[in-house]
N, C-alpha and C positions, 0 to 999 in steps of 0.2 A: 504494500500500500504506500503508495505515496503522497504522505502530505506537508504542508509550509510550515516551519516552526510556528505561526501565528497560529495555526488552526489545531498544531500540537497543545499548545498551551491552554487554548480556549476551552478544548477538552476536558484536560486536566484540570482546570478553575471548576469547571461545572460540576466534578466530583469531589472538591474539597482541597486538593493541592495548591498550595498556596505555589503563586507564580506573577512573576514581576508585571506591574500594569505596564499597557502597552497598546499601541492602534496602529494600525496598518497605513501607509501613507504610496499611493501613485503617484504624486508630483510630490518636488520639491516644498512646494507651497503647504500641502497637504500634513508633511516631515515637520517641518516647523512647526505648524497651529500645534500640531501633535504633541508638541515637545512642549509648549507653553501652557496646555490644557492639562497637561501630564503633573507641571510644577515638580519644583524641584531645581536642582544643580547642574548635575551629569545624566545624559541618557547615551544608549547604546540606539545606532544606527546598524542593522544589520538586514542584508539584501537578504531577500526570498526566494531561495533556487531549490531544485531538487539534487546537492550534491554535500558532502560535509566539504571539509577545508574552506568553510568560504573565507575566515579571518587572514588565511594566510594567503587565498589566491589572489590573483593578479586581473585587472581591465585589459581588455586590447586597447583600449586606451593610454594607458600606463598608471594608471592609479593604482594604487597599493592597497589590498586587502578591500573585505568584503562584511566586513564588522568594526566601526568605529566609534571609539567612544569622544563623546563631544559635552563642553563644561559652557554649551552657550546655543540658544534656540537657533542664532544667525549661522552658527557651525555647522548643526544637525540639516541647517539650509544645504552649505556647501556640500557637505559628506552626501547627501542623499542626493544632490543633483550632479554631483561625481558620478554613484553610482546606477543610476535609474536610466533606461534605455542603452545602455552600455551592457558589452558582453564580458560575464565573467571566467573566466579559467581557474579550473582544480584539478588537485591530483584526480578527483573523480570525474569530475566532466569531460576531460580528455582537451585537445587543442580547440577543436570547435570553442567551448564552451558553453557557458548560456547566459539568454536575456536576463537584465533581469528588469522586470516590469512593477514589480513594490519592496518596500524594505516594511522593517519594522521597527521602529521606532521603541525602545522600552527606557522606564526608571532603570536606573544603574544606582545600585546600592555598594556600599563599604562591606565588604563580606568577611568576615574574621577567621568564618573556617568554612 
């Protein structure tokens, strides 16, 4: 089965798993509001592909990585319009890679352990 870590987690909320708030954002524009509605500090911008490595793979573009984290809504702007309509590569995707067409935007918490 394949499905988007967003539709992963939404699952897991609905049975009681506690899991980082978060919206799904198609534009740029989308990313941001997300991130101001979200409140807070730092959120994680992470594209929605069907492959793991995304944090470590690469844009044909050249942008670096495929999960960023961002201390600023106007960031979460740039990061997401880096990667939205741009094709990603991972060790799983192969060269091709893939579109990616939404990220997800989540709270980014201090994690102790």
């Amino acid at each position: 089965m394949n499905i988007h870590e967003y539709q992963a987690k939404s699952l897991m909320s609905r049975y009681g798993v506690a899991v980082p708030r978060g919206a799904v954002a198609y534009t740029a524009e989308e990313a941001e509001s997300a991130a101001r509605n979200l409140g807070g500090s730092v959120w994680a911008v992470k594209a929605q592909i069907h492959a793991g490595g995304r944090g470590k793979g690469t844009f044909k573009s050249g942008f670096q990585g495929g999960v960023k984290l961002c201390k600023s809504a106007d960031d979460v702007f740039e990061k997401a319009r880096a990667m939205l309509g741009n094709v990603l590569v991972t060790k799983q995707t192969g060269p091709d890679g893939r579109l990616v067409s939404k990220v997800l935007v989540t709270a980014a918490y201090d994690i102790k352990k």
